[in-house]
C-alpha beads as a LAMMPS data file, in Angstrom:
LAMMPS data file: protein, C-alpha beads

188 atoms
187 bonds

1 atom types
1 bond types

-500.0 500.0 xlo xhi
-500.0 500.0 ylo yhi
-500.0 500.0 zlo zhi

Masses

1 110.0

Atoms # bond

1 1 1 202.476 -275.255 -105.511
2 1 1 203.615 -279.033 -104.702
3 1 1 206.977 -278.922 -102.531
4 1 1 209.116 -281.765 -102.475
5 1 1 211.917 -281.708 -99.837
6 1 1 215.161 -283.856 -101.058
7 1 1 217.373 -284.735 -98.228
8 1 1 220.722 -285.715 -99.617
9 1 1 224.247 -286.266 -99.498
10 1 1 226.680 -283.026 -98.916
11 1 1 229.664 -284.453 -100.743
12 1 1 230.529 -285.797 -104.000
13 1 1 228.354 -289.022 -104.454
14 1 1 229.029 -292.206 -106.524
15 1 1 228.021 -291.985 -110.286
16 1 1 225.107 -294.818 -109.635
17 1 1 223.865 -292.201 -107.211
18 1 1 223.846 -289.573 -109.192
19 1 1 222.445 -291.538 -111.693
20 1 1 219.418 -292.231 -109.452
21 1 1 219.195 -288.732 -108.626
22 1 1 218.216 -287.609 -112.052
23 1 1 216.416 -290.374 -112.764
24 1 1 214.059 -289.545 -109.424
25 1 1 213.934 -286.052 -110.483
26 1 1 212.913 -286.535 -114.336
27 1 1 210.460 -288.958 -113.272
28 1 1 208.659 -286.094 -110.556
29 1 1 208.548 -284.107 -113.510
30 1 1 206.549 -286.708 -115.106
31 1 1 204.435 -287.682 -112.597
32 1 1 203.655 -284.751 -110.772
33 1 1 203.769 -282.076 -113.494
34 1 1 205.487 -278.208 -113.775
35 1 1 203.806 -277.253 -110.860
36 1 1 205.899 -279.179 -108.215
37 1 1 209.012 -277.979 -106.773
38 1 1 212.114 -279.085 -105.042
39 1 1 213.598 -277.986 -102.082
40 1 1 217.274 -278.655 -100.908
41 1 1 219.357 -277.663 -98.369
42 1 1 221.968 -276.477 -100.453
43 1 1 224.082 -276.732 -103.760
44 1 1 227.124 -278.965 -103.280
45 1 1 226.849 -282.838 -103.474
46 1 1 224.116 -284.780 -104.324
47 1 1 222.024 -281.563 -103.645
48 1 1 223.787 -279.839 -106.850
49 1 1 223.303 -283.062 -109.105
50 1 1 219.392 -282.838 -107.636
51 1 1 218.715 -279.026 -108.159
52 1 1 220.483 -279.164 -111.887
53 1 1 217.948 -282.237 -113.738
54 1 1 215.692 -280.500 -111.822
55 1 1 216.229 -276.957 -112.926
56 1 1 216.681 -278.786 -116.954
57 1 1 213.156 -280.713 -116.510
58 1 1 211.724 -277.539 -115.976
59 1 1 210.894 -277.940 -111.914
60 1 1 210.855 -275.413 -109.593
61 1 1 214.256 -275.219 -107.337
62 1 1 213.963 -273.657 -103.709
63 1 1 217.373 -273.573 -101.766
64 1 1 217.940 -272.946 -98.234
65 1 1 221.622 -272.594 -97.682
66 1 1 223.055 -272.830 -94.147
67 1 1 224.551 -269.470 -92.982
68 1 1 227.561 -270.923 -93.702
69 1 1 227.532 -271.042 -96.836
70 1 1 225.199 -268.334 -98.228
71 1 1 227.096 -266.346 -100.075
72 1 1 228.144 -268.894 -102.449
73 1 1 226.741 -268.912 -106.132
74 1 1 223.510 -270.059 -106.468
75 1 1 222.063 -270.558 -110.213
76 1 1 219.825 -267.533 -111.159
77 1 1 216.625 -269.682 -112.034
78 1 1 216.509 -270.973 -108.204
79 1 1 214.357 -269.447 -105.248
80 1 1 217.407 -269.223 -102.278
81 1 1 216.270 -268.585 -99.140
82 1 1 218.698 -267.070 -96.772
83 1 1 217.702 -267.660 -93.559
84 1 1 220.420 -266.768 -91.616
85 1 1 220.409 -270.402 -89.683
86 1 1 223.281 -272.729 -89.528
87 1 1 223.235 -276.581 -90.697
88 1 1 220.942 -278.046 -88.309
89 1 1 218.528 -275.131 -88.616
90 1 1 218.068 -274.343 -92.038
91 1 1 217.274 -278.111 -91.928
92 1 1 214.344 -277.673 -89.922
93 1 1 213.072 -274.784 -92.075
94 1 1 213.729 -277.135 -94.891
95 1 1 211.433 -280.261 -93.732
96 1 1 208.404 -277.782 -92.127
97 1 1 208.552 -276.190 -96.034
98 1 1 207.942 -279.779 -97.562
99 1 1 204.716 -281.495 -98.233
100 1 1 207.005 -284.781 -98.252
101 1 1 210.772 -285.664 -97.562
102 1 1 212.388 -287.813 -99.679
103 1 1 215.796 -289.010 -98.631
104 1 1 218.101 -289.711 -101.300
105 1 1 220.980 -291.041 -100.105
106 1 1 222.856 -289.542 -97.194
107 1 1 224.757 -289.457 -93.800
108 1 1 223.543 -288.222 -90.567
109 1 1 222.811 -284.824 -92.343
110 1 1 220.450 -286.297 -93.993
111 1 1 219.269 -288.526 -90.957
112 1 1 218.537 -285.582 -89.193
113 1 1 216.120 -283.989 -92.110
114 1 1 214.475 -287.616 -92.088
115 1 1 213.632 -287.391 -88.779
116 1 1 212.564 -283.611 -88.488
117 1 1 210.180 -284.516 -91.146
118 1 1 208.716 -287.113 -88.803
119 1 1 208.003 -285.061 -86.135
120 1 1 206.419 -282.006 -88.325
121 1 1 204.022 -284.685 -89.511
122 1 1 205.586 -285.000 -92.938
123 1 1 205.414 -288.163 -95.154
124 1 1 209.238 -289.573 -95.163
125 1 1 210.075 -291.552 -98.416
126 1 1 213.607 -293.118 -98.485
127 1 1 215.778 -294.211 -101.727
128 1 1 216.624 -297.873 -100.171
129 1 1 219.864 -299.888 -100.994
130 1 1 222.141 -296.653 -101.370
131 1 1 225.484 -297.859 -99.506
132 1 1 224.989 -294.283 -97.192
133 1 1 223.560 -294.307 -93.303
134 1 1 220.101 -293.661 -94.799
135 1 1 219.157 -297.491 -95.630
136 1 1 219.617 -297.812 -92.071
137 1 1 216.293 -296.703 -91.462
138 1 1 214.713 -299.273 -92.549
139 1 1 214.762 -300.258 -88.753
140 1 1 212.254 -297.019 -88.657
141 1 1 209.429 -298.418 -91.236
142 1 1 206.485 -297.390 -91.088
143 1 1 207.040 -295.174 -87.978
144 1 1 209.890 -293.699 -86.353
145 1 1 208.074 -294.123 -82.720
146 1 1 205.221 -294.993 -80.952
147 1 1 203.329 -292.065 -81.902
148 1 1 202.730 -292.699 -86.009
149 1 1 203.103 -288.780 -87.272
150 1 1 203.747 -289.684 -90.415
151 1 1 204.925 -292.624 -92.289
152 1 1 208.223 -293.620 -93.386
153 1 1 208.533 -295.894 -96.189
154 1 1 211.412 -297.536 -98.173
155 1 1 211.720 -297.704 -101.830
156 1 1 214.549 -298.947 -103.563
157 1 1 213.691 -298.045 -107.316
158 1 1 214.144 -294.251 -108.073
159 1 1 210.974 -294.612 -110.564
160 1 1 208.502 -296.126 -108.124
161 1 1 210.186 -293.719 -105.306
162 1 1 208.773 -290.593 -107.639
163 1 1 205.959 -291.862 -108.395
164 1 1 205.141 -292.743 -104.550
165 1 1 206.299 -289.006 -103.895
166 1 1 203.735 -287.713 -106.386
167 1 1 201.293 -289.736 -105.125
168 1 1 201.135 -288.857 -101.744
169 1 1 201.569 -284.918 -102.886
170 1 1 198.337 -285.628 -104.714
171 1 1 196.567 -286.922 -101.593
172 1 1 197.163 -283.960 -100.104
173 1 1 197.938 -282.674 -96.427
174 1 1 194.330 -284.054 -95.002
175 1 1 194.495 -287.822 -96.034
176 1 1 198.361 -287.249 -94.282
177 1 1 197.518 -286.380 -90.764
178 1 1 198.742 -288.521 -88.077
179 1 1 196.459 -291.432 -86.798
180 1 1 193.596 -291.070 -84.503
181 1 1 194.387 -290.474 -80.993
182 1 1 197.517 -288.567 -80.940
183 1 1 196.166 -285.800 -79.052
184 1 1 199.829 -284.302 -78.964
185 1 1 200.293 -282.919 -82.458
186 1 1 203.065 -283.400 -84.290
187 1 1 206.735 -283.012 -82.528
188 1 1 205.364 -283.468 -78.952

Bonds

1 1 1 2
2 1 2 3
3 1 3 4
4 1 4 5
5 1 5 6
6 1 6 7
7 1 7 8
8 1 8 9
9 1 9 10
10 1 10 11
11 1 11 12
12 1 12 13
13 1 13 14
14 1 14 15
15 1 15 16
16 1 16 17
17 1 17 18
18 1 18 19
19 1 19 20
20 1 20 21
21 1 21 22
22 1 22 23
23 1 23 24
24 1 24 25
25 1 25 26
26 1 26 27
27 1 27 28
28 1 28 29
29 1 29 30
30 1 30 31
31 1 31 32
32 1 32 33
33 1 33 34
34 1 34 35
35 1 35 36
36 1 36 37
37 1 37 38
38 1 38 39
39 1 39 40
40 1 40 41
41 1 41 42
42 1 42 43
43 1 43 44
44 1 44 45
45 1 45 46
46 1 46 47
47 1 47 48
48 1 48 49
49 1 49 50
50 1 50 51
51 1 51 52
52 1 52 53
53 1 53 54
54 1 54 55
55 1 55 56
56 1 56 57
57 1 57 58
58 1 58 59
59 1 59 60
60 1 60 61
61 1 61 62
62 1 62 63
63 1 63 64
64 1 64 65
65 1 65 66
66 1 66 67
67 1 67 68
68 1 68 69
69 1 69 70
70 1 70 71
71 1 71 72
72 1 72 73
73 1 73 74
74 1 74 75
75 1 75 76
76 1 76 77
77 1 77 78
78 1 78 79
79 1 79 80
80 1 80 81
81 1 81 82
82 1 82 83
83 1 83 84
84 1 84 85
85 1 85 86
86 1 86 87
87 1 87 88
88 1 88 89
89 1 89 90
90 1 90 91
91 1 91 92
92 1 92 93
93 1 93 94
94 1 94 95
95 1 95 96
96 1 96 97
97 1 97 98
98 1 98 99
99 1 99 100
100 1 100 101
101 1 101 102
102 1 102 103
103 1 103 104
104 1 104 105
105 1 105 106
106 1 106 107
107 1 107 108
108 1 108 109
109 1 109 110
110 1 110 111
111 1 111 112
112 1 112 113
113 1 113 114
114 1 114 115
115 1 115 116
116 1 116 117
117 1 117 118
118 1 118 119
119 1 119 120
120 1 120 121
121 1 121 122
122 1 122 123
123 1 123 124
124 1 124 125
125 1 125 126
126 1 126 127
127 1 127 128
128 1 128 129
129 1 129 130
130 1 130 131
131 1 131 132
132 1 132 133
133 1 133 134
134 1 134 135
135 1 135 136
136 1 136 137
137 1 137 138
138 1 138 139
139 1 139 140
140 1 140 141
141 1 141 142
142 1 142 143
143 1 143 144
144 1 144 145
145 1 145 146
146 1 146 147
147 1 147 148
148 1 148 149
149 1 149 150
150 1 150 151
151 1 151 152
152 1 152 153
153 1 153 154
154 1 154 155
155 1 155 156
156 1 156 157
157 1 157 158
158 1 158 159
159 1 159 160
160 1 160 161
161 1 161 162
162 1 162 163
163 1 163 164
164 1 164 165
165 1 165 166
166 1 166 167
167 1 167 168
168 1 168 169
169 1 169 170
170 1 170 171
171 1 171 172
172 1 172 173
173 1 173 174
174 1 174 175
175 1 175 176
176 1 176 177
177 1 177 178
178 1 178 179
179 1 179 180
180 1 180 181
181 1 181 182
182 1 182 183
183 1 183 184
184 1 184 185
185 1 185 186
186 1 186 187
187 1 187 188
């Protein structure tokens, strides 16, 4: 099983978001193939536009709802994990589950699950030229810090952002680890 985490926007997005949204999402399907899933941290916003092409392409859908909000209706063909952990939380949860992050547009939400990823050592990809807080961290290409845990790339096209998502999942977690000489381990 291939995860991909999507870090999003919470609220209602633009239509040209959404747009790109599906557009990612129909393209993993292509790319990666049936045996890839996505993980969210939720089903409101962008998150809801994300988990339905993905659910309709035939992708796995893995949802880990804040406490918050767990008792809400989740679709019956989705994996929801309850973890009993609040917004923050659930987000950390939600980028150690990943074998990459890929930001699609988002505020500081979203920021955060970005930069959690970096420090578990997980590949960040980031949907550029959104409007949101996210294409701010294009100040944070290729590394967030000093260290180099993982790499952080911009891409502005939806298409090439799948199929840089699918290629990295292919890799695999060995050609990801962090760069020779951090003796820390990720999140030191």
């Amino acid at each position: 099983m291939k995860i991909i985490g999507v870090a999003c926007l919470g609220t209602e997005p633009p239509e040209s978001l959404k747009e790109k949204a599906r557009l990612f999402v129909r393209r993993v399907r292509e790319f990666c193939g049936a045996n890839t899933f996505i993980a969210l941290g939720g089903y409101w916003g962008l998150m809801r536009v994300v988990a339905d092409e993905a659910l309709a392409s035939g992708l796995g859908v893995i949802i880990f709802p804040p406490l918050e909000r767990e008792a809400e209706h989740f679709p019956d063909a989705t994996i929801v994990v309850r973890t009993g952990m609040g917004f923050r939380l659930r987000s950390v949860v939600l980028a150690r589950t990943a074998d990459v992050l890929v930001a699609l547009g988002g505020e500081a939400g979203t920021m955060q699950e970005v930069f959690t990823a970096y420090l578990e050592g997980k590949p960040v990809l980031v949907l550029g030229g959104t409007g949101l807080s996210t294409d701010k961290l294009t100040a944070f290409t290729p590394y967030i810090d000093s260290r180099a845990l993982a790499t952080v790339k911009i891409v502005e096209d939806p298409v090439a952002l799948a199929e840089e998502a699918c290629r990295v999942l292919a890799e695999g977690p060995v050609a990801r680890v962090a760069k020779p000489g951090n003796y820390e381990g990720p999140g030191v």
